[in-house]
C-alpha positions as CSV (number, residue, x, y, z in Angstrom):
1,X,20.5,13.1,1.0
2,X,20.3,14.4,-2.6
3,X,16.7,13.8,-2.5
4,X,15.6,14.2,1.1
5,X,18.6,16.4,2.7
6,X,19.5,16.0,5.8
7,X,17.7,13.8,8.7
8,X,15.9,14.4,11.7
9,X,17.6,13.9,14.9
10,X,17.1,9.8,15.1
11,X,18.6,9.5,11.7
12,X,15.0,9.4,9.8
13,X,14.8,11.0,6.3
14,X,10.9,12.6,5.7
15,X,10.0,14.1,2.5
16,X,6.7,15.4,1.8
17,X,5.0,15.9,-1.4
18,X,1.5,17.4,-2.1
19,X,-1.0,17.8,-4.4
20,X,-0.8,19.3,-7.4
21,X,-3.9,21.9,-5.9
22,X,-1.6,22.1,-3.0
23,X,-3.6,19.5,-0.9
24,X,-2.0,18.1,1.9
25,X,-0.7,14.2,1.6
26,X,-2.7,11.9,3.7
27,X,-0.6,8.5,2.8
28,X,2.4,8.0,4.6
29,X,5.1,5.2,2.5
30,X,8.2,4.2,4.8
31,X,10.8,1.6,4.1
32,X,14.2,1.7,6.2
33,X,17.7,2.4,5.5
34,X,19.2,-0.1,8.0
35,X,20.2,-3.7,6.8
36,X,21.1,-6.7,8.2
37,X,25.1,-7.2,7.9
38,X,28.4,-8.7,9.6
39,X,30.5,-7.1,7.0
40,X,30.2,-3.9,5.6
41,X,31.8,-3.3,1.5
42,X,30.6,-3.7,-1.7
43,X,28.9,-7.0,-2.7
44,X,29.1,-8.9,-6.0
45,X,25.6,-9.9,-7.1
46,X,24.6,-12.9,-8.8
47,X,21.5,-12.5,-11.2
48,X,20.2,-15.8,-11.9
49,X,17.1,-15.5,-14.3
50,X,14.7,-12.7,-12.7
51,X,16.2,-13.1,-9.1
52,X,19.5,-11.4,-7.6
53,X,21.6,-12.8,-4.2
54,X,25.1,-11.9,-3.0
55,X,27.4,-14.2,-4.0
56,X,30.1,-13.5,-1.1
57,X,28.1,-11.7,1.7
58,X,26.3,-12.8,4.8
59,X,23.3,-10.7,3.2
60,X,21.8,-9.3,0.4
61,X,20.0,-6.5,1.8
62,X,16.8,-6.3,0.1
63,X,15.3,-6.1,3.3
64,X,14.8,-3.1,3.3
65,X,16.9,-1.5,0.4
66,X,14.0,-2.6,-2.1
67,X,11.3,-0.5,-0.2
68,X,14.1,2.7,-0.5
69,X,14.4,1.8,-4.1
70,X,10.7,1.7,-4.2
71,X,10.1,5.5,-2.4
72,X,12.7,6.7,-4.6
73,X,11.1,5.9,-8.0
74,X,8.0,7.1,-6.3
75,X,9.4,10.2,-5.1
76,X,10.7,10.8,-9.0
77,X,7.2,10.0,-10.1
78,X,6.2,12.7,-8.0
79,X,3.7,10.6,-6.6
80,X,1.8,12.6,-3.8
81,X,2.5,11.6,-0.2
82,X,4.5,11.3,3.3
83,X,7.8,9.4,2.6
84,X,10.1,8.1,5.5
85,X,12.9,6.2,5.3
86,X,13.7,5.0,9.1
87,X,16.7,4.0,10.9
88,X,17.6,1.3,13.3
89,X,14.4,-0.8,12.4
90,X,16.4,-4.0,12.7
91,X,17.3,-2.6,16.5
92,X,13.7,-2.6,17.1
93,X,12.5,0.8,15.6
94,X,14.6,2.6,17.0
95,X,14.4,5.6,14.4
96,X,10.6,5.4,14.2
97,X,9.6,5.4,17.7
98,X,11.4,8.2,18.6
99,X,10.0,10.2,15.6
100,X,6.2,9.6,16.7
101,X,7.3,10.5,20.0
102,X,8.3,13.7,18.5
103,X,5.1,13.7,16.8
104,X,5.4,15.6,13.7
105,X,2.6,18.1,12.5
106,X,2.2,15.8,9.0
107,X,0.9,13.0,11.8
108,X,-2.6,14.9,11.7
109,X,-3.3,14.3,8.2
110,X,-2.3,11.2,7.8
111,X,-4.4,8.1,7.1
112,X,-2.9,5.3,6.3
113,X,0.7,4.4,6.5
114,X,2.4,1.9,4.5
115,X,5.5,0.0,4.8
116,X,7.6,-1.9,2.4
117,X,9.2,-4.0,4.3
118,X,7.5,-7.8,3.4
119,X,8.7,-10.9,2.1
120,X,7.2,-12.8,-0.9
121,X,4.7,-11.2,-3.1
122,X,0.8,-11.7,-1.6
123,X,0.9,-10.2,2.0
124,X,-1.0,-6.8,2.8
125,X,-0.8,-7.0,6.3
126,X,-3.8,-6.4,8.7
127,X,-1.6,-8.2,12.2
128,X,1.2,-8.0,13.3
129,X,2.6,-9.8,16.6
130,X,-0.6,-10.6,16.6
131,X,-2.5,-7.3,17.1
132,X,-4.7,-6.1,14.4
133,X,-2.7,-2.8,12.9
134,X,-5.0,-2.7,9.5
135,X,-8.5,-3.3,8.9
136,X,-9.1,-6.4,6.5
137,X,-11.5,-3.7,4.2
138,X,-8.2,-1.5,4.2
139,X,-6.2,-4.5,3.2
140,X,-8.5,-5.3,0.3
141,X,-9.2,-1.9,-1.1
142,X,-5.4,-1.4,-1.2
143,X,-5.1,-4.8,-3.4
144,X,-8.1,-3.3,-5.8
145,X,-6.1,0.3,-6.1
146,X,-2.9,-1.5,-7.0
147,X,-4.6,-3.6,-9.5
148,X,-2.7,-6.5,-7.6
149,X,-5.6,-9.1,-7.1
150,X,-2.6,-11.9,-6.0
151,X,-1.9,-9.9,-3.1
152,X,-4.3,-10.5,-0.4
153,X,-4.9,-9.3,3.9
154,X,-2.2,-11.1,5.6
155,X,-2.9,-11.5,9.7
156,X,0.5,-13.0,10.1
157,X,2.8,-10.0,10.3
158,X,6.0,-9.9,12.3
159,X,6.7,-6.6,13.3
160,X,8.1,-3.3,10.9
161,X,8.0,0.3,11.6
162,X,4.7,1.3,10.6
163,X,3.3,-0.8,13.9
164,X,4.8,2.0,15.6
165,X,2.3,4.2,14.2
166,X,-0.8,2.4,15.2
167,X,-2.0,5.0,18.0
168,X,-2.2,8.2,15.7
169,X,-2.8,6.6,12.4
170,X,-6.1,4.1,11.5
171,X,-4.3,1.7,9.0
172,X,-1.0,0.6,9.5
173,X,0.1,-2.0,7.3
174,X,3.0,-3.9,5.2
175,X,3.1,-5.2,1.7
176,X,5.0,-8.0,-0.1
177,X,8.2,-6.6,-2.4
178,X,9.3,-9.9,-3.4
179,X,12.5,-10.6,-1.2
180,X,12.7,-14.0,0.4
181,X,15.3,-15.4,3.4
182,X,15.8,-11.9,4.9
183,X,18.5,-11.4,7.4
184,X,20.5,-14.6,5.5
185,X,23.5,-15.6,3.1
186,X,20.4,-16.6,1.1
187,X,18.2,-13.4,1.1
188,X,16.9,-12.9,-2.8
189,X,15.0,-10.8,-4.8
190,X,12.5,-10.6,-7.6
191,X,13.4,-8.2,-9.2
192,X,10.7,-9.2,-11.9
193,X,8.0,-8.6,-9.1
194,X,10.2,-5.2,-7.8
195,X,9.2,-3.6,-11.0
196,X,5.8,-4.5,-11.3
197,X,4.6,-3.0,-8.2
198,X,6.3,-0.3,-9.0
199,X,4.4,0.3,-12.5
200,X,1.2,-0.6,-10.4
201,X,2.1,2.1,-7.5
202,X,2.8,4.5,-10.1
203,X,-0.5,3.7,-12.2
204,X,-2.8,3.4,-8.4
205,X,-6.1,4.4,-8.0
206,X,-6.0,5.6,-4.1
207,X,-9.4,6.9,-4.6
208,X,-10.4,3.3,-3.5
209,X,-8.6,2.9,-0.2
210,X,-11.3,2.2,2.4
211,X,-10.2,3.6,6.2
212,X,-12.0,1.6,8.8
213,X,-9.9,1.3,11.6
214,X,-9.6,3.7,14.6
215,X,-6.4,4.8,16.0
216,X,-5.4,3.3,18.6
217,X,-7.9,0.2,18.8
218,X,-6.9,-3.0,19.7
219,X,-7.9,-6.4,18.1
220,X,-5.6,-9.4,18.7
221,X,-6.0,-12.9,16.6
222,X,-3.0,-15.2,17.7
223,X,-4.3,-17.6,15.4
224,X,-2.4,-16.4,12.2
225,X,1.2,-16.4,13.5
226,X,0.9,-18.1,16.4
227,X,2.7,-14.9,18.9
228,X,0.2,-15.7,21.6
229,X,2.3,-18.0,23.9
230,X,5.4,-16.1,23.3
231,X,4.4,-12.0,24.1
232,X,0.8,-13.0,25.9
C-alpha cells in the first residue's frame, strides 16, 4: 500500500508510470500477492549458498512474492510501465479476471503483458494450457532486450494471470524468476538469478520487443505440455 495505495475492488494493486515526455506505458508487468500456505506466521529461512527455503513451513512463497519483489525494485527504478500485482491467482485468477472484466482504460495502450510468475531460469513463455498466448518472435526479442540469451520461448506454460489477458492484449507471456518446487515444503529460490534479472530489467532495451500476435487469436500446440487429453 505505501507504494500503490489502496486496491481496486477484487483486491488488485495497479500502478502506472509513464514516460519521462509524459508518454503513455504500453508494457504491462504483473506478479501476485497470493501464496500458497496451510499456516500463516513468520518463517525462518535457511540460506544455503545462493539459494533460500523455509526451514519450518509448508511453503516458501517465492511463487509469487519474488515477481512482487521484482515490480517493486522496478517501480523504485522508476522503470516506465503498467504494474499489477493480482489477487487470488492460486484460486484461479480470481483478482485478474474480474479486473479485465472491468476493463480498465490503460487496457488500450497496452502491448504486451508480462508475468513473473515462472519456475527455473530459461522459460519465456509463448503456451500455456496449450494455447499460444505469445508469439515465438515476441518470446525472442524479449530474451535479446534483457540481454538473457539462456532464456528461451517456452510452449509449455501452465496457466498465470497474464492468460487472462490474451483477448485485449497481443503478447501475453511468463518468464523464469528462479524459484523451483512451487506450492511445496521444498519451494526455493535463487536468489543469485533474482538479482540478475533484476540488473538486466533495469539495464533493458525494450526498443527491441517485436509484437506479432493479434489479440484474441488462437493457436493451440498440445505437443509441449501435453494439456490436450486433459482440457480438449
Amino acid at each position: 500500500k505505501p507504494v500503490f495505495g489502496e486496491p481496486d475492488a477484487h483486491g488488485n494493486y495497479i500502478k502506472l508510470i509513464n514516460y519521462p515526455n509524459g508518454g503513455l506505458p504500453y508494457l504491462c508487468f504483473t506478479a501476485h500477492h497470493d501464496t500458497v500456505h496451510v499456516q500463516d506466521g513468520m518463517q525462518h529461512l535457511v540460506v544455503n549458498g545462493d539459494k533460500v527455503m523455509a526451514s519450518d513451513s509448508n511453503c516458501l512463497g517465492a511463487d509469487c512474492i519474488t515477481g512482487v519483489w521484482l515490480i517493486l525494485e522496478m517501480i523504485h527504478a522508476q522503470i516506465p510501465g503498467i504494474y499489477v500485482i493480482h489477487s487470488g491467482e492460486e484460486e484461479g485468477c480470481k483478482g485478474s479476471s474480474a479486473m479485465i472484466k472491468d476493463h480498465p482504460s490503460w487496457l488500450g495502450h497496452t502491448k504486451a503483458v508480462i508475468s513473473f510468475d515462472r519456475k527455473g531460469e530459461e522459460s519465456i513463455i509463448t503456451h500455456q494450457m496449450g494455447i499460444r498466448t505469445a508469439s515465438d518472435a515476441f518470446a525472442v526479442s524479449l530474451s535479446e532486450a534483457l540481454g538473457l540469451t539462456t532464456m528461451r520461448p517456452d510452449n509449455t506454460g501452465a496457466y498465470t494471470d497474464s492468460n487472462e489477458y490474451v483477448d485485449v492484449v497481443g503478447e501475453c507471456t511468463n518468464i523464469s524468476v528462479g524459484y523451483l518446487n512451487q506450492h511445496s515444503k521444498n519451494e526455493s529460490q535463487d536468489l543469485f538469478f533474482a538479482y540478475l534479472l533484476l540488473e538486466h530489467i533495469k539495464a533493458a532495451d525494450w526498443s527491441k520487443l517485436v509484437f506479432e500476435r493479434e489479440p484474441g487469436t488462437y493457436e493451440s500446440d498440445y505437443g509441449g505440455y501435453g494439456w490436450g487429453g486433459r482440457y480438449s
